[in-house]
C-alpha positions as CSV (number, residue, x, y, z in Angstrom):
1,X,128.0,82.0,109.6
2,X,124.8,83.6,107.8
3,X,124.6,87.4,108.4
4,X,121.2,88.1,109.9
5,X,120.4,89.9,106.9
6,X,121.2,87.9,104.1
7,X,119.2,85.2,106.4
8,X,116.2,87.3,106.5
9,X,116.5,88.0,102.8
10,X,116.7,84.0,102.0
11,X,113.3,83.7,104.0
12,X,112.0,86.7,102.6
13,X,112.6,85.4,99.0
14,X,111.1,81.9,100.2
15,X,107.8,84.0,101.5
16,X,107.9,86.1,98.1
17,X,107.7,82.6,96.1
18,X,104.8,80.9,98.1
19,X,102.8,83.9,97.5
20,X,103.2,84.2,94.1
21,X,101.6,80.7,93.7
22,X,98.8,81.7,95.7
23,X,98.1,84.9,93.8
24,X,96.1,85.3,90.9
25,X,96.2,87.5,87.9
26,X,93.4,89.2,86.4
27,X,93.3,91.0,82.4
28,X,93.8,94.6,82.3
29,X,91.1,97.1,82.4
30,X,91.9,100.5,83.0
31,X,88.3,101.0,84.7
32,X,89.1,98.0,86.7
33,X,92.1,98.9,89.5
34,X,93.1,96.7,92.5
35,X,94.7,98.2,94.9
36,X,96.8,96.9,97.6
37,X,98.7,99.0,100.6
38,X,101.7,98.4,102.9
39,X,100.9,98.3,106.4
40,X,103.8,97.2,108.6
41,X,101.1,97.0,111.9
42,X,97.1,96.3,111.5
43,X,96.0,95.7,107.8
44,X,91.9,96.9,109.2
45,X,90.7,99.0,107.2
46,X,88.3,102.0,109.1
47,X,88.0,105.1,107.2
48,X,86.5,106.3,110.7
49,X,88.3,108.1,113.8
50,X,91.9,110.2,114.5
51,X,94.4,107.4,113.7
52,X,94.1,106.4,110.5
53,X,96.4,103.8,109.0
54,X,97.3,104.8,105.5
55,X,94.9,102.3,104.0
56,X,92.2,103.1,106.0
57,X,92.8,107.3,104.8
58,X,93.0,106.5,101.7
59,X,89.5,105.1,102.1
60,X,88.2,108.1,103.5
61,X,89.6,110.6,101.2
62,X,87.4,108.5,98.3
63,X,84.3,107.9,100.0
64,X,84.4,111.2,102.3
65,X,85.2,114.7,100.6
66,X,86.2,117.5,103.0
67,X,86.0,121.0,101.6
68,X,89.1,120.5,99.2
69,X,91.2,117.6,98.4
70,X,94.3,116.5,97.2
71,X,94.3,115.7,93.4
72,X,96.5,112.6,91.9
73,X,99.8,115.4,91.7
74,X,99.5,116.6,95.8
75,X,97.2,119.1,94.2
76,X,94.3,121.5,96.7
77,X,91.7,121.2,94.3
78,X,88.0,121.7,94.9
79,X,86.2,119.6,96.7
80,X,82.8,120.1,98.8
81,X,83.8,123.6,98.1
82,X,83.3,125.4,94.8
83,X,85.7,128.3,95.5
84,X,87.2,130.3,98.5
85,X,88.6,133.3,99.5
86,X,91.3,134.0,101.8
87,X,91.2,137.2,103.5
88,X,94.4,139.5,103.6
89,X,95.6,139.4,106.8
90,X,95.4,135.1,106.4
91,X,92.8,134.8,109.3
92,X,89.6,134.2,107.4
93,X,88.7,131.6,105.0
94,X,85.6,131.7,103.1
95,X,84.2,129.2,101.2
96,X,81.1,128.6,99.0
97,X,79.9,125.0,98.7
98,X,78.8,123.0,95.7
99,X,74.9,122.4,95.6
100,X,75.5,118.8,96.4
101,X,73.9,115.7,98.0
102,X,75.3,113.5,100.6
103,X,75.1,109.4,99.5
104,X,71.6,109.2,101.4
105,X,69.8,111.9,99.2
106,X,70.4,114.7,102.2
107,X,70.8,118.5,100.8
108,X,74.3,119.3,101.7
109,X,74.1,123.1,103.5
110,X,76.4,125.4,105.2
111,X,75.2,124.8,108.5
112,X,75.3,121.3,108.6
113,X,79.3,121.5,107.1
114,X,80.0,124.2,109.7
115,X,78.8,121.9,112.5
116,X,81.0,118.4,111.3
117,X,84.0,120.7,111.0
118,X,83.4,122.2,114.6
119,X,83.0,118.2,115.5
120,X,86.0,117.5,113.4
121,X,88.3,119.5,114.4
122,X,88.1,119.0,118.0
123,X,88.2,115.2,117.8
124,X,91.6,115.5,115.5
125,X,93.2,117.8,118.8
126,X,93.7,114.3,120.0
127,X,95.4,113.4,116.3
128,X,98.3,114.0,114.3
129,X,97.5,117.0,113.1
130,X,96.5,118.5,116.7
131,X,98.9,121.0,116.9
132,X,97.3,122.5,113.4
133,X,93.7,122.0,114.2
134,X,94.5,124.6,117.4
135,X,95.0,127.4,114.8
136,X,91.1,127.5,114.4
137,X,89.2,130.4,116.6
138,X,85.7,129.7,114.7
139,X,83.6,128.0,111.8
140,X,80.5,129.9,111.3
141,X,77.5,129.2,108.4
142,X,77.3,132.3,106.8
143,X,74.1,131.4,103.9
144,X,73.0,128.2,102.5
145,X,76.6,127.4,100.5
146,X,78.7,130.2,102.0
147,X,80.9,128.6,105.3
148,X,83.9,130.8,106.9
149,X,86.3,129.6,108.9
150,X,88.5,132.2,111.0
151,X,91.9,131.5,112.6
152,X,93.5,132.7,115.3
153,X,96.8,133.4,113.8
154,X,98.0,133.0,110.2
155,X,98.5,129.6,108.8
156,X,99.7,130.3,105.4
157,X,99.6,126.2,104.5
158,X,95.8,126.1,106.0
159,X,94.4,124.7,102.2
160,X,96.9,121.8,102.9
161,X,95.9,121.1,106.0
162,X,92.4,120.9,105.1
163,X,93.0,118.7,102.2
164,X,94.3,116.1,104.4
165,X,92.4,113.0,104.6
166,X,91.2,113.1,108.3
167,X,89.4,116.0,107.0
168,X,86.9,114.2,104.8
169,X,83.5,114.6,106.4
170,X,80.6,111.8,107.5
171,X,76.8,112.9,108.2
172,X,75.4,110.2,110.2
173,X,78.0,107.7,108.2
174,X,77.3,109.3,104.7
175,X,80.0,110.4,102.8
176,X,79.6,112.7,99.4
177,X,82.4,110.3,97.6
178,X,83.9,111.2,94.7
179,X,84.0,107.3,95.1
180,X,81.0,104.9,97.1
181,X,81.3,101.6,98.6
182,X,79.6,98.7,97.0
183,X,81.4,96.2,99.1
184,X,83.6,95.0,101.9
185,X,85.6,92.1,103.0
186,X,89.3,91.8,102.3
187,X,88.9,93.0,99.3
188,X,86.9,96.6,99.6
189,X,85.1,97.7,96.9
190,X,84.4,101.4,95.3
191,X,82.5,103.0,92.3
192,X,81.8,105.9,91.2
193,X,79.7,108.1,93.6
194,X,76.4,109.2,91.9
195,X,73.9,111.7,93.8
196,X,70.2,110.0,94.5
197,X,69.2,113.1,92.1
198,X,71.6,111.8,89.3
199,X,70.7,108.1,89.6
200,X,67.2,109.0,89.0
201,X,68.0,111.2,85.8
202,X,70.5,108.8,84.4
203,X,67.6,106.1,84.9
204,X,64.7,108.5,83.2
205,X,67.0,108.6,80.1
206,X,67.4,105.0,80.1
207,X,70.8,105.6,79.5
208,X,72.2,101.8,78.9
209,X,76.2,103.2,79.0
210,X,76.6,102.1,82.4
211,X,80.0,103.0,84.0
212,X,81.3,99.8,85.7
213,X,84.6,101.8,86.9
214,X,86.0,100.2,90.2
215,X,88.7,100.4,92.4
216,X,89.4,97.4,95.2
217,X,91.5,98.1,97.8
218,X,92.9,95.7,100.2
219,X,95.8,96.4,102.9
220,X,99.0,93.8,103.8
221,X,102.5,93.4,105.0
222,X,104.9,94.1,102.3
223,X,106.3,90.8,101.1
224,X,102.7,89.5,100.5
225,X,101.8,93.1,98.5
226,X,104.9,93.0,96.4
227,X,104.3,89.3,95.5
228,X,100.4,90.3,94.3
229,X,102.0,92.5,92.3
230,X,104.3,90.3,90.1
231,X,101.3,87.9,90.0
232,X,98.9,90.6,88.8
233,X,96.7,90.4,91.7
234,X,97.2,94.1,92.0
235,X,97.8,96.3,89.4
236,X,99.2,99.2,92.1
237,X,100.9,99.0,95.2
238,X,101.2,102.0,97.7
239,X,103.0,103.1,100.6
240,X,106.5,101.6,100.5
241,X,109.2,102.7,103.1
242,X,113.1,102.5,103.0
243,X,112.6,98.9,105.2
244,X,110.9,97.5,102.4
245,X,113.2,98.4,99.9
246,X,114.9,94.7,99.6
247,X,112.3,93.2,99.3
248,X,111.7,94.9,95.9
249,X,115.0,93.8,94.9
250,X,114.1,89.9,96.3
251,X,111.3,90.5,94.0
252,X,112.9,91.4,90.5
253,X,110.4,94.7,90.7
254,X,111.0,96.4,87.4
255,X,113.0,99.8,87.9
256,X,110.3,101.4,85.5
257,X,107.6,100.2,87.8
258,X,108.9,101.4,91.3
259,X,108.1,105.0,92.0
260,X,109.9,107.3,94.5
261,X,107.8,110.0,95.4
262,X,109.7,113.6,95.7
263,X,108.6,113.8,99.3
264,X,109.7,116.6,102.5
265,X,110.0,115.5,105.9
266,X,112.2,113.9,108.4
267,X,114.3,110.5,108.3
268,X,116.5,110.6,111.6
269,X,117.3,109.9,114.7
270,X,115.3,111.2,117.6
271,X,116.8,111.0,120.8
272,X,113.9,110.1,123.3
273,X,116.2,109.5,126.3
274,X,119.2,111.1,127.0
275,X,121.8,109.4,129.4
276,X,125.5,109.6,130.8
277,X,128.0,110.2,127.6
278,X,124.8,111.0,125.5
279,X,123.1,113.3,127.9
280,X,125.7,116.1,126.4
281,X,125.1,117.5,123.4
282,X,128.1,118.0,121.8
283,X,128.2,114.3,122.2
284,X,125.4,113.8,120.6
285,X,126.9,116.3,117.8
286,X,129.5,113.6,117.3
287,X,126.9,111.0,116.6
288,X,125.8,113.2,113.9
289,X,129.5,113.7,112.8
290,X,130.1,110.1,112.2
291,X,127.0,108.8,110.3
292,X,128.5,108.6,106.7
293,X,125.3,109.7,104.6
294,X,126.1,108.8,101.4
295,X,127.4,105.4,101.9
296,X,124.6,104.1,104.2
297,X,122.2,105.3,101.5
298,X,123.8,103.6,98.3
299,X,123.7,100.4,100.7
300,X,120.2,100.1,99.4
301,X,119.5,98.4,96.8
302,X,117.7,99.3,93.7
303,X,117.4,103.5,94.5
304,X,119.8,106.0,93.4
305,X,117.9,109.2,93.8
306,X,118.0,108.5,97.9
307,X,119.2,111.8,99.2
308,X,121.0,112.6,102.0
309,X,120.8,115.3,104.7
310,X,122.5,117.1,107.3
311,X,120.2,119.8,108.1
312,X,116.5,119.8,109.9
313,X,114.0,121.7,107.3
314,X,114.4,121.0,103.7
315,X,116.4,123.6,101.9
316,X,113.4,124.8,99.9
317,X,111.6,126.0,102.7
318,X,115.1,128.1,103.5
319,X,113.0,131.9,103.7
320,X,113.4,134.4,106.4
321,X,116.8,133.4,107.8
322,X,115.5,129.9,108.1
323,X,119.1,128.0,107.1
324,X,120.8,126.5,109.5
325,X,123.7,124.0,108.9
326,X,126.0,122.4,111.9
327,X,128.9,124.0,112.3
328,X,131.0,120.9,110.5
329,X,129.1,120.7,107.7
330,X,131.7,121.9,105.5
331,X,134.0,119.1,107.1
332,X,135.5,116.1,105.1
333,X,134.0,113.0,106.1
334,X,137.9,112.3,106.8
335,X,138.1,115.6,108.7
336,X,134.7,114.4,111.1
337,X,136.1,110.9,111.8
338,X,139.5,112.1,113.1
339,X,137.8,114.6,114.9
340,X,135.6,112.1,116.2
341,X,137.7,109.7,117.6
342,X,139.9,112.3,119.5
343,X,136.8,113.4,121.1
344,X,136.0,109.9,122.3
345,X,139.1,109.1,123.2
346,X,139.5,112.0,125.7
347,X,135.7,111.4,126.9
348,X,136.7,107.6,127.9
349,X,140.3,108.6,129.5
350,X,138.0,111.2,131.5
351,X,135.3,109.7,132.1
352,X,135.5,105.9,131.5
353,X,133.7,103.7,129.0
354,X,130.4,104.7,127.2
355,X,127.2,102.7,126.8
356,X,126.3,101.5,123.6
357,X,123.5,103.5,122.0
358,X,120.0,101.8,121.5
359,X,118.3,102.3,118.7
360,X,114.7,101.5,118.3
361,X,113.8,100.2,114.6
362,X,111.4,98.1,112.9
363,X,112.2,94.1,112.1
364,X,112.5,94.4,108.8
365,X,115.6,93.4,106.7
366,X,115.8,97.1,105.5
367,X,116.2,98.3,109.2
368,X,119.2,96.1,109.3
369,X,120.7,97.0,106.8
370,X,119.8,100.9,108.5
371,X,121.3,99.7,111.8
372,X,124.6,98.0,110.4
373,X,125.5,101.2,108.4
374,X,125.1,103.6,111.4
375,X,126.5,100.7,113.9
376,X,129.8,100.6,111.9
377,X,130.0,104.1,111.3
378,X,130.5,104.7,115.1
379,X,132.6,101.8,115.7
380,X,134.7,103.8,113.8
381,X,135.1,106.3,115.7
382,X,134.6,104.4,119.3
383,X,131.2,104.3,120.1
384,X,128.7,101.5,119.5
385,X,125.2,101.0,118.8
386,X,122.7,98.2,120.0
387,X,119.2,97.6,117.9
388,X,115.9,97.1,119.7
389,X,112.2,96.6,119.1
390,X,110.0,99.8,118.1
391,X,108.3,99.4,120.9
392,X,111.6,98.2,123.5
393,X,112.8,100.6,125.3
394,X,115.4,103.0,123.7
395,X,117.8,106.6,123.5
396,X,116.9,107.0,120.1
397,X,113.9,106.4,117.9
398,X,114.2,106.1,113.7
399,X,111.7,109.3,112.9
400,X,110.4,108.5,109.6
401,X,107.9,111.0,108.6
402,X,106.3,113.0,105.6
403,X,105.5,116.7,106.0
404,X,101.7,117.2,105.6
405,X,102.2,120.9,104.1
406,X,105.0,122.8,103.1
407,X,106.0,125.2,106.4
408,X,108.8,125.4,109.1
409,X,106.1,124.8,111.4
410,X,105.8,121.2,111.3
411,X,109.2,120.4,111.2
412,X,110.5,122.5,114.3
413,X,107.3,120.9,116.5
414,X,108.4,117.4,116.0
415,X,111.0,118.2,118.8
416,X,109.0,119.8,121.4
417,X,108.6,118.7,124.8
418,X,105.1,117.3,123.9
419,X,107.1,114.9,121.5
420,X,110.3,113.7,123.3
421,X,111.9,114.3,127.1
422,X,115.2,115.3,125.4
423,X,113.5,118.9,124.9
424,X,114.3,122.3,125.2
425,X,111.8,124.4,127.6
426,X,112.9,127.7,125.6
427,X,112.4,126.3,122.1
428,X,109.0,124.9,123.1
429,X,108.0,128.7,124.1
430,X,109.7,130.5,121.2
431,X,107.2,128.1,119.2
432,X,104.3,129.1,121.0
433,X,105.4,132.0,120.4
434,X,105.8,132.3,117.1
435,X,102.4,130.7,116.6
436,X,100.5,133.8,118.4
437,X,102.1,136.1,116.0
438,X,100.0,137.3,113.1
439,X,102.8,139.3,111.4
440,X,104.3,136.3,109.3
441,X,108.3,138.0,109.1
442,X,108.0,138.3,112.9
443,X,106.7,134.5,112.8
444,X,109.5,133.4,110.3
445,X,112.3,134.9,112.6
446,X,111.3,133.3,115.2
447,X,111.3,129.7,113.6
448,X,114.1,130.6,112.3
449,X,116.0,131.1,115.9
450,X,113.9,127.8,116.9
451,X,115.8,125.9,114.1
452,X,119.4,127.5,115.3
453,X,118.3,126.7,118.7
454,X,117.2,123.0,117.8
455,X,120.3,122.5,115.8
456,X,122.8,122.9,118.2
457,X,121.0,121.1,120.8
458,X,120.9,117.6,118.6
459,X,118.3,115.6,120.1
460,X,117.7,114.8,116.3
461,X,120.5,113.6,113.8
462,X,119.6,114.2,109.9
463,X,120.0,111.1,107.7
464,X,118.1,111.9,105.0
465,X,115.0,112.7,102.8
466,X,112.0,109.9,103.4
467,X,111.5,107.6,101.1
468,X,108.4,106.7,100.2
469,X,107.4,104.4,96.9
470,X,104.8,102.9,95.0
471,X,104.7,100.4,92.4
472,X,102.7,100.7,89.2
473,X,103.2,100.2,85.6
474,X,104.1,103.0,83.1
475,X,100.9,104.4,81.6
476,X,98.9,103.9,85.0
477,X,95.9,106.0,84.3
478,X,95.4,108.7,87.2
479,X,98.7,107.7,88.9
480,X,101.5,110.7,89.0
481,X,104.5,110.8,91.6
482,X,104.3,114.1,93.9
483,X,105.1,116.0,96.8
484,X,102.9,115.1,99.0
485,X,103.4,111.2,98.3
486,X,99.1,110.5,98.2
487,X,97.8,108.8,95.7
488,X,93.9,109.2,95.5
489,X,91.6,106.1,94.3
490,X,89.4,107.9,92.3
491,X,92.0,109.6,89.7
492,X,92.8,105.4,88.7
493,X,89.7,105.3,87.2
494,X,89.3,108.3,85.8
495,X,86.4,110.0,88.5
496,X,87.2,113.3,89.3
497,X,87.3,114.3,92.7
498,X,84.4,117.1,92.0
499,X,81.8,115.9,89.1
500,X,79.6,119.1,89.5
């Protein structure tokens, strides 16, 4: 018999070939850059609203500066804003705007700025990013190009958040680029954003250099993305996760050509329902004992640099006592499997026989590949595992996210009670409590006994780092692997983000 896998692989490879026929190829022109994103649910592409797909952010960020932007390294660089200030105690931000246009000829002033990011933040307290947004008290005009915006508390990582693409602003629809649209349809269409004031200057000198730089982006599952590319429909393709990893390999992807971005977050298990044997959590702590890292990473083809993890905040945000290990981290894998299995053992002569563990995952032959890893690893050790749909019910969830800024913060609220039932009611008020404080050592400690807290409670199991790729040739102009795993349209085709 076929293992699921390999079958999925087979029709994967099949799906990989027809599309290849159907693509076409194009000459290269580094002024000329198609563009084609990975979306694994709706490939729509609206640059307006909350809950942006990453196609339809990427969008926005190039047709819709906010006050500072993310350059083609995970970069704050100017944006709307010339310059800033940020007061010494961190609660006040002041920035001085750029004498600028918007795309229908509109002066861009203070006041008007002030008043989308009042709108905007209190639409994106519904969003991803609503437990940042709540950090602002007040965004006041201050003259013509002078904004400030004051916080309630510190938020050392505030330029980040601001730089995030949901921040991009619209007046009335209008955008101030760095990029405009000349057309949609599949294929979307963006050049170089010129104020009404420039376009009548460059036209008075009759200057006959036009600049016919372009970027088209379009948005697709992966297999049909991946297959573009070895056509050369697309000369870059972005947003790649860990599930779509053999399907570069089906592909014959160039190892030069696939780029891992250096990313923080979280790739686990969440536990969103906590039942019988896994209601306890030192049995959940056994879960995490018996996942052998390394081996389920190297199980993926094609990516060496996959690194594994057993704690919850990345090591390089270790600062103010912020360091927590579990307790067997210094274990043999050896040493966790034996202790494993006498664990289980005594559980089921105490308590009788233990419900397989259902984990929610994508359909994707990566996911297998995820599933039979972890499935195997507790087999090993007596338990056993069951895969679902994403959207089937389920104990655990695969939590697959990138950190939008560097800080503690993020990571410790993915666990609250607003995000899973398997909480802690005293974590989720040390956090509140730690963001009131405005003396950032008495904030740090307190994350810091959040994380200890959070550890030993283990409604999330480390796996590793995310993974998140991108496909481009060597040379790609504007294209650099960062941090922050965004890769802005504009930098392709060498427009920079602020032309003033």
């Amino acid at each position: 018999m076929i293992p699921r896998s390999a079958f999925r692989l087979k029709t994967v490879a099949a799906a990989l070939a027809m599309t290849l026929l159907a693509a076409c190829s194009f000459a290269e022109d580094e002024d000329q850059v198609r563009v084609t994103v990975i979306e694994d649910g709706s490939t729509k592409i609206n640059p307006i609203g909350i809950r942006l797909n990453f196609a339809s952010a990427t969008m926005r960020a190039a047709i819709a500066k906010g006050l500072v932007g993310l350059d083609e390294e995970g970069r704050v660089v100017p944006a709307l804003a010339a310059r800033w200030i940020v007061s010494d105690d961190g609660l006040s931000y002041i920035f001085r705007l750029f004498d600028a246009k918007w795309d229908d000829g509109r002066q861009i002033t203070a006041e008007r700025v002030a008043r989308l990011l009042r709108e905007r933040f209190s639409e994106l307290r519904k969003s991803r990013l609503q437990d940042d947004v709540s950090v602002v008290d007040e965004v006041v005009s201050m003259t013509g190009r002078v904004i400030e915006i004051r916080l309630d508390s510190p938020h050392p990582n505030f330029l980040q958040l601001l730089a995030q693409p949901e921040m991009g602003l619209f007046r009335a629809g209008h955008g101030a680029g760095p990029m405009r649209l000349l057309s949609e349809g599949d294929d979307i269409k963006l050049s170089r954003f010129d104020e009404p004031s420039q376009k009548e200057k460059d036209e008075e000198e009759d200057d006959d250099d036009d600049d016919d730089r372009w970027v088209s982006l379009r948005a697709e599952q992966a297999a049909a993305a991946i297959a573009r590319y070895r056509a050369g429909g697309v000369q870059v393709v972005l947003n790649g996760k860990y599930h779509h990893l053999p399907l570069v390999d089906a592909a014959s992807i160039s190892s030069g050509d696939l780029r891992l971005d250096p990313v923080a977050g979280l790739f686990g298990l969440r536990f969103i329902r906590a039942d019988g044997f896994w209601a306890v959590p030192g049995n959940r702590e056994i879960l995490a004992m018996a996942i052998n890292r390394p081996a389920l990473l190297t199980s993926f083809p094609g990516v060496s640099a996959w690194q594994s993890r057993l704690k919850m905040i990345p090591e390089a945000l270790d600062v103010e006592g912020i360091n927590t290990y579990p307790d067997w981290a210094s274990m043999t894998m050896q040493e966790r499997v034996a202790f494993a299995r006498n664990h289980i053992a005594r559980w089921k002569a105490s308590e009788g026989a233990i419900t397989p563990l259902t984990i929610a995952l994508p359909d994707a032959a990566g996911a297998d590949i995820l599933f039979k890893r972890i499935q195997a690893d507790m087999r090993r050790v007596g338990l056993d595992a069951k895969k679902v749909g994403i959207n089937a019910d389920a104990d655990v969830e695969l939590l697959d996210e990138i950190a939008p800024y560097d800080s503690a913060q993020w990571f410790l609220k993915q666990f609250t009670c607003a995000k899973t039932r398997v909480c802690l009611n005293d974590a989720d008020a040390r956090i509140s409590e730690a963001d009131a404080a405005t003396n950032l050592q008495i904030k740090a400690r307190l994350y810091a006994e959040v994380e200890k807290i959070l550890v030993e409670h283990y409604n999330f199991i480390p796996i590793a780092v995310p993974i998140r790729w991108s496909i481009a040739r060597t040379g790609q102009r504007g294209f650099a692997v960062n941090a922050r795993g965004w890769h802005p349209l504009n930098t392709l085709v060498g427009i920079p983000i602020s032309q003033l």
